[in-house]
C-alpha positions in Angstrom: -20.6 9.1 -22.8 -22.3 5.5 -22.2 -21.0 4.3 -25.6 -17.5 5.0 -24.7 -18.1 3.1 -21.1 -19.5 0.5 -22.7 -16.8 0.0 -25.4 -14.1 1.0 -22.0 -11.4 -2.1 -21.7 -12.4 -1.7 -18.1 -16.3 -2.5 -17.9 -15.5 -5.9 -17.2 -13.6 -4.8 -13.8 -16.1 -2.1 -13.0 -19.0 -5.2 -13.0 -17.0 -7.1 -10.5 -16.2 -3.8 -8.8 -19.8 -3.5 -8.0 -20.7 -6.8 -7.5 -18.2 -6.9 -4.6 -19.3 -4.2 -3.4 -22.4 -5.5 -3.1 -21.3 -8.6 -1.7 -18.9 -6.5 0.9 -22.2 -4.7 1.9 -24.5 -7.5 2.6 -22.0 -9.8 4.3 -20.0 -7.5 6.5 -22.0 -5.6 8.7 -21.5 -1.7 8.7 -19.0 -1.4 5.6 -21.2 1.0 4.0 -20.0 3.1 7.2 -18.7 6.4 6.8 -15.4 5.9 9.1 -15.1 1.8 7.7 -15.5 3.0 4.4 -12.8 5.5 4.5 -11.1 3.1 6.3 -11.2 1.1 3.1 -10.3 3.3 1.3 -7.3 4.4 2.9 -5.6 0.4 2.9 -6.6 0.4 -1.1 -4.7 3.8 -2.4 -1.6 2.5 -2.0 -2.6 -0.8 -4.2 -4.3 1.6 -6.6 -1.6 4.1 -7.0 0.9 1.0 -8.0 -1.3 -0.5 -10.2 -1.2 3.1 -12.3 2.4 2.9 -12.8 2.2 -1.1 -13.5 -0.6 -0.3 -16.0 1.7 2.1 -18.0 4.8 -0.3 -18.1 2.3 -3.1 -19.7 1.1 -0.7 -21.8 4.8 -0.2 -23.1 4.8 -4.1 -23.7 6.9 -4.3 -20.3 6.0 -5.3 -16.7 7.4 -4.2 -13.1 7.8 -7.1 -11.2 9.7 -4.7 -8.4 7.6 -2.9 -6.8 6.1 -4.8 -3.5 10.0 -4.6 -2.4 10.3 -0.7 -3.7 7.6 0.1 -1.5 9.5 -1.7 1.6 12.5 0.6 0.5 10.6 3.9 0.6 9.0 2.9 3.4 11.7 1.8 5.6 13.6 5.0 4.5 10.9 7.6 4.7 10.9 6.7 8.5 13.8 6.2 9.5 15.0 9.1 8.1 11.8 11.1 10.3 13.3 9.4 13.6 16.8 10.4 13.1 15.6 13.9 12.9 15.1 15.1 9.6 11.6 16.6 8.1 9.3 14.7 6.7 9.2 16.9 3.6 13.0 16.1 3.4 12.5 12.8 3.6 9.5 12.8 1.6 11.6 13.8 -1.4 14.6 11.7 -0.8 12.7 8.5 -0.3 11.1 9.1 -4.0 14.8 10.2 -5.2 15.4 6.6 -4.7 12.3 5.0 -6.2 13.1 7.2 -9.1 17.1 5.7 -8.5 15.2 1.9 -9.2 13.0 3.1 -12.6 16.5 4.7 -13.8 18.4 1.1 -13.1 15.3 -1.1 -14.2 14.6 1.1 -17.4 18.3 1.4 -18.3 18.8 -2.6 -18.2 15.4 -3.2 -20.3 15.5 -0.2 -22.7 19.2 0.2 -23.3 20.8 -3.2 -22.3 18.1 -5.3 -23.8 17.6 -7.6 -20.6 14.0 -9.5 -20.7 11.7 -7.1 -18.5 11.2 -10.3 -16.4 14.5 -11.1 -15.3 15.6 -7.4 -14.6 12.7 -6.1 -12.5 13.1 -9.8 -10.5 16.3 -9.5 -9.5 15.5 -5.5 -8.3 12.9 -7.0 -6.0 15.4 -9.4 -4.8 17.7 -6.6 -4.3 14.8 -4.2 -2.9 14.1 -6.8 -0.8 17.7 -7.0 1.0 17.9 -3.1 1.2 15.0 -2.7 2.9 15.9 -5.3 5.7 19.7 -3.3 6.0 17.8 0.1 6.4 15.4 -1.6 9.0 15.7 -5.4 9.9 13.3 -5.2 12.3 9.4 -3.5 12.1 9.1 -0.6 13.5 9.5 3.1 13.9 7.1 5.6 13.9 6.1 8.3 11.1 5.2 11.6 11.3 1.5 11.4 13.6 0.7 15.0 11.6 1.2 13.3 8.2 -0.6 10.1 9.8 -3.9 12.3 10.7 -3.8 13.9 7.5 -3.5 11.4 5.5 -6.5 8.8 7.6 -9.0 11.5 8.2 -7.8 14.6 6.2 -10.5 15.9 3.2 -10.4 18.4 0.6 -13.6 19.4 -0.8 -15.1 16.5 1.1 -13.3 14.2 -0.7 -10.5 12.0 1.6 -7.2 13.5 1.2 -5.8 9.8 0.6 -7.6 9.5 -2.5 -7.3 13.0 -4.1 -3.2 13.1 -3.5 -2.3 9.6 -4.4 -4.8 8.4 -6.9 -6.8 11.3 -8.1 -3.6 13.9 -8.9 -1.5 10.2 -10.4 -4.7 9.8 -12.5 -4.6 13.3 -14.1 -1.1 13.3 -14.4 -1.5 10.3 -16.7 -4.2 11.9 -18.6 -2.7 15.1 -19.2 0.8 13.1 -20.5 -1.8 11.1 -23.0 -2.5 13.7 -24.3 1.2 15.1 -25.3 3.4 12.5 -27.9 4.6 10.7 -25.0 1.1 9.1 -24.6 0.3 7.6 -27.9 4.4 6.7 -28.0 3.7 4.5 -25.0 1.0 2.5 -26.9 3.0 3.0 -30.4 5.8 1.3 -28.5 3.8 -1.6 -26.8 2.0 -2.7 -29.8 4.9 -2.8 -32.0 8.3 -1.8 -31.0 9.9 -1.9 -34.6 7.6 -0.5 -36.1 7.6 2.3 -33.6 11.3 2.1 -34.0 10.9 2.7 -37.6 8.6 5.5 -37.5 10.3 7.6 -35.8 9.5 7.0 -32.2 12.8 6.8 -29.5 11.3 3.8 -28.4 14.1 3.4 -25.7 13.1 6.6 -24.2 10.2 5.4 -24.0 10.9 2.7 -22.1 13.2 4.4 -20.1 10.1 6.7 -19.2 7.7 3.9 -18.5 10.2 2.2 -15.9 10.7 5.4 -13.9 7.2 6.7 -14.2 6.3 2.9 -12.4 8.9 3.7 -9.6 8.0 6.7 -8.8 4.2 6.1 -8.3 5.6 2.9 -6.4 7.4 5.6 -4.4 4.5 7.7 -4.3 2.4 4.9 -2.8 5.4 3.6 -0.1 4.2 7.3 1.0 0.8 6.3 1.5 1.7 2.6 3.1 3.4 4.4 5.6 0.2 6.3 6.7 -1.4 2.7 6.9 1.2 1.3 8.9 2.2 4.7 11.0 6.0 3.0 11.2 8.7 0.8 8.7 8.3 -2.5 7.9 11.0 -4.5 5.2 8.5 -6.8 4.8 4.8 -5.9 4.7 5.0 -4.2 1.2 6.1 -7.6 -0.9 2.6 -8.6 -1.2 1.5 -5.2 -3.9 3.9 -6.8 -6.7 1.5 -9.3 -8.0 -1.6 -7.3 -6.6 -0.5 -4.8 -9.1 -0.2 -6.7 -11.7 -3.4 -8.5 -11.9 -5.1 -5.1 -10.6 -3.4 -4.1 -14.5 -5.3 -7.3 -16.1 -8.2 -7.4 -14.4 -8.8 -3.3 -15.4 -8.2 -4.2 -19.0 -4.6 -3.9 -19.5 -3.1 -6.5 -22.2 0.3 -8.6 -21.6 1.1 -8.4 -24.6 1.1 -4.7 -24.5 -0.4 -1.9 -26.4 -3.5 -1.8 -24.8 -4.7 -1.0 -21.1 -6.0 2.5 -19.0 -4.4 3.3 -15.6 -7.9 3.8 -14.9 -8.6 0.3 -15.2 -5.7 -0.4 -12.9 -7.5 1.7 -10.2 -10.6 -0.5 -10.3 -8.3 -3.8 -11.0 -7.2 -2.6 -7.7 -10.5 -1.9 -6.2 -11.7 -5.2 -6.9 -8.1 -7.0 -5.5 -9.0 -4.8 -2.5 -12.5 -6.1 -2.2 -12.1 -9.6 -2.7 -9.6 -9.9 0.2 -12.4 -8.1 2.7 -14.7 -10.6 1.1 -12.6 -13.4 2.1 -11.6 -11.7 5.7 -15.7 -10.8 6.1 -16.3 -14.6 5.4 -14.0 -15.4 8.4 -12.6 -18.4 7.1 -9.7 -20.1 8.1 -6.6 -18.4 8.1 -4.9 -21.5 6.1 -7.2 -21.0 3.4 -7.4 -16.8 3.3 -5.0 -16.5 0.6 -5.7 -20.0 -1.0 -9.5 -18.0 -1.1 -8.0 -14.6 -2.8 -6.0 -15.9 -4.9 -8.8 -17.9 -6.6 -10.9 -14.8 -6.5 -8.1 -12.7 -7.8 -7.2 -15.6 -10.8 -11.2 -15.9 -11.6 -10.8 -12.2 -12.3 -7.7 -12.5 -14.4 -8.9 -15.0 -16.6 -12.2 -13.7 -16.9 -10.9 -10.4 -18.1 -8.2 -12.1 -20.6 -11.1 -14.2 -21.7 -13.2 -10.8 -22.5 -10.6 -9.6 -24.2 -10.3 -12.5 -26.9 -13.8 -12.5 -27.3 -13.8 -8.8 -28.3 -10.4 -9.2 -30.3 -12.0 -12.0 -32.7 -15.7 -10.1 -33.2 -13.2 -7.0 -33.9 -11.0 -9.1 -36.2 -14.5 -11.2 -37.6 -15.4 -7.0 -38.7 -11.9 -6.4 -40.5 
């Protein structure tokens, strides 16, 4: 069991995981807190359950660039569609019918139409992004306060209900696909797409898979945003789309494609998370807060990319 951690993609990201923790700890009093904890914990799941689907569209040697918007979208719908009467159950379902709507569109323009992954999932946040302000141009609303109370203080076997629905259950979902064909087509597919092409794989099913399988977790975590938010917001969401991505990177997940864990993602996430509460616990000023992340965030990139050469030439140096 420790060889395989130490030989994980995503050590790197679990180091600075704990280091910011520790950091998080000594420099903002009380975070160790049962109720700020969990507090914590709620505003990362929604970052963390994004950063699964991200991880898998990298992985298939693509990238979502649409999701900060999606999440707008599902949000703005999911309540709206509570204030003008119908169940949130109902609206639960149709709000991910559309996320699933946006994988279908983004997968069938990469994986059938041939459109850089870039330039497709751009112009659906751009999209995403005016949708969301038709459905509701202004914040507001208000949720469901049952699904609000379950979702901040809920717990099932003592573990917070936020965690086990939207980034335990996405985790083992991903695990238990790795373990069918789909899984190893996914890296097949990212690593070399003709030769995946030529072995057999349906490597624009595979695509087409990847892109919905993103949405829908995007989807998944709107749901969760609007438990953090308790109401609609067409904006609020457009900040998760690069979040996700270098949540991907920074838990071990290659550009390039082919390589990368959703597990990774979750601590990429983790640390994204806790380097913005450093930077809020360090009460600096507000016109250098995200000049402050987004150093944090790059030192984090760059340090896992430069990991990953380092282990790609000693691994080459062995062939």
């Amino acid at each position: 069991m420790m060889k395989k951690i130490l030989k994980a993609k995503w050590l790197p990201s679990l180091i600075l995981v704990i280091l910011f923790l520790l950091w998080n700890g000594f420099q903002t009093k009380g975070f160790f807190t049962v109720s700020s904890f969990r507090y914590f914990l709620n505003i990362l799941v929604p970052l963390a359950c994004i950063a699964i689907g991200v991880t898998v569209t990298v992985i298939c040697g693509g990238i979502d660039l649409s999701t900060g918007a999606l999440v707008c979208v599902v949000n703005c719908t999911f309540v709206v569609l509570q204030e003008r009467g119908m169940g949130m159950p109902q609206a639960m379902v149709l709000a991910l019918l559309i996320s699933v709507a946006v994988g279908v569109v983004n997968g069938f323009f990469v994986a059938v139409v041939r459109i850089n992954p870039l330039l497709v999932t751009f112009a659906m946040q751009t999209i995403c992004t005016g949708l969301a302000l038709w459905i509701l141009p202004n914040a507001g609303g208000k949720g469901s306060e049952g699904f609000t109370k379950w979702y901040s203080f809920g717990t099932l076997a003592g573990i917070p209900t936020s965690i086990v629905f939207f980034v335990i259950l996405p985790l083992l979902l991903w695990y238990f696909m790795k373990k069918t064909p789909m899984g190893s087509w996914l890296y097949a597919t990212g690593k070399d797409e003709r030769k995946a092409f030529e072995s057999g794989i349906n490597t624009v099913a595979v695509q087409f898979f990847a892109y919905i399988f993103s949405a829908f977790m995007t989807g998944w975590a709107a749901i969760a945003f609007s438990g953090n938010i308790v109401g609609g917001d067409p904006k609020a969401g457009l900040s998760f789309t690069m979040n996700a991505v270098a949540a991907a990177v920074v838990g071990g997940a290659a550009l390039s494609g082919g390589e990368g864990d959703p597990l990774g993602g979750v601590l990429g996430a983790l640390f994204v998370q806790l380097a913005i509460y450093a930077v809020l616990g360090a009460k600096v000023s507000t016109y250098v807060e995200e000049l402050s992340n987004g150093l944090i965030v790059l030192f984090g990139v760059v340090g896992m990319m430069a990991y990953s050469m380092l282990k790609n030439r000693k691994r080459s140096r062995r062939i």
